[in-house]
N, C-alpha and C positions, 0 to 999 in steps of 0.2 A: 504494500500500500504506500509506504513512502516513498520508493522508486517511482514511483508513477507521480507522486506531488513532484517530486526533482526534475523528472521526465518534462515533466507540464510548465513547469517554469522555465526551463532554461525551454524550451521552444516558445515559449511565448517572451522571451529576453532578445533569442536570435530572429524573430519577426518584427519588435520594434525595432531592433538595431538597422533590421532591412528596409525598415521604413524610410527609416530618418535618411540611410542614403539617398532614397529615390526623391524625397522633400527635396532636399538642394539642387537637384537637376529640374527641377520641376518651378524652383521660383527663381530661377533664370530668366531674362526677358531676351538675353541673345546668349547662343552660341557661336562658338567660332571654332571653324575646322583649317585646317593647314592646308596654301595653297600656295602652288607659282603661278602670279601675277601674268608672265610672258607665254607659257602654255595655257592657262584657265583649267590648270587640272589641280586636282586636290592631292596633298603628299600625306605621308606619315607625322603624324601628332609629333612626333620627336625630332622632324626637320625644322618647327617653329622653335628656336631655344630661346628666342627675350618674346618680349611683347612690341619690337619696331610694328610703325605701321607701314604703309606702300601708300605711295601720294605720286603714282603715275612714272615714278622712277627707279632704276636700282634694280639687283637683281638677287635672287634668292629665295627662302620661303616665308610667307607673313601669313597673319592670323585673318581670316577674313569670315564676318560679322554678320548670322542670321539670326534675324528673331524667330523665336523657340513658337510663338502663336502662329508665328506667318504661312504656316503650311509648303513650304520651300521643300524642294527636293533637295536631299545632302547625297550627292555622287558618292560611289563607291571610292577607295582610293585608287588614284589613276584615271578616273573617271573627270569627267567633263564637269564643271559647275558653272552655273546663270551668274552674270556681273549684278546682272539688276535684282538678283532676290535677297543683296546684303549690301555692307560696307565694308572696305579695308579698313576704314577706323574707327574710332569709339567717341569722339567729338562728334554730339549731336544728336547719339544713342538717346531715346528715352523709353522710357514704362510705359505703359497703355495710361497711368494717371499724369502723366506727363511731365514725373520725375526723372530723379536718377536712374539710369537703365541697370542690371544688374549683368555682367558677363562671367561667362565658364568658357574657359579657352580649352577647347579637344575635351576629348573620351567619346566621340559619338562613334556608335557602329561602323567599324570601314567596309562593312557591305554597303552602307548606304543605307535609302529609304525619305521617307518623309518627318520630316526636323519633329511633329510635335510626336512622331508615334517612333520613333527608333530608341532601340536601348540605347540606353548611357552607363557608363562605368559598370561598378560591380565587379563581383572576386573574376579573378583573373583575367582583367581588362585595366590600362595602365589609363588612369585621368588626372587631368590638371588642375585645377584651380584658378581664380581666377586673378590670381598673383603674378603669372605667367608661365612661360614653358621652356 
């Protein structure tokens, strides 16, 4: 009988904990998936290493900016992404209240899918924060 109280808590400990992950991808207002600018294709979360932005020059890979409501296709990696369904930068970003916007830079799916239904992070999936990459 008390295995089973022990049982019943720690499963209901590792369901809130699993919660709480999925809360922080969820009050996101944008993601940002890693991209070259001069192909429009999307790289690996681990090619973005700061937070530079891309302002039309320069080359390499930069963080580039959808909002998580917007219904945006996020390409697979390698894959082709729309200029117009984000921004290269975070000036100008705002919330639906038309505050501060809140950014998570990388962990989305690299199969892709659509920005508000694709997984984010979780055990054995590497994500960022939005401190940078």
């Amino acid at each position: 009988m008390r295995s089973v109280g022990i049982t019943l808590g720690l499963t209901a400990l590792v369901a809130a904990s699993l919660t709480g992950c999925s809360n922080d991808d969820e009050q996101s207002d944008y993601q940002a998936i890693c991209v070259d600018p001069e192909t429009q294709q999307r790289a690996d979360d681990d090619k973005c290493k700061d937070e530079r932005e891309y302002h039309g020059s320069g080359s390499g890979f930069f963080w580039f900016y959808m909002a998580t409501r917007g219904g945006a296709f996020v390409p697979p990696i390698g894959g082709r992404y729309n200029t117009s369904d984000g921004s290269y930068t975070t000036s100008g970003l705002r919330n639906s209240s038309g505050g501060t916007a809140t950014v998570k830079r990388g962990g989305l799916d690299t199969k892709g899918g659509n920005i508000g239904t694709i997984s984010r992070g979780g055990f054995g999936k590497a994500s960022k924060g939005s401190h940078g990459g």
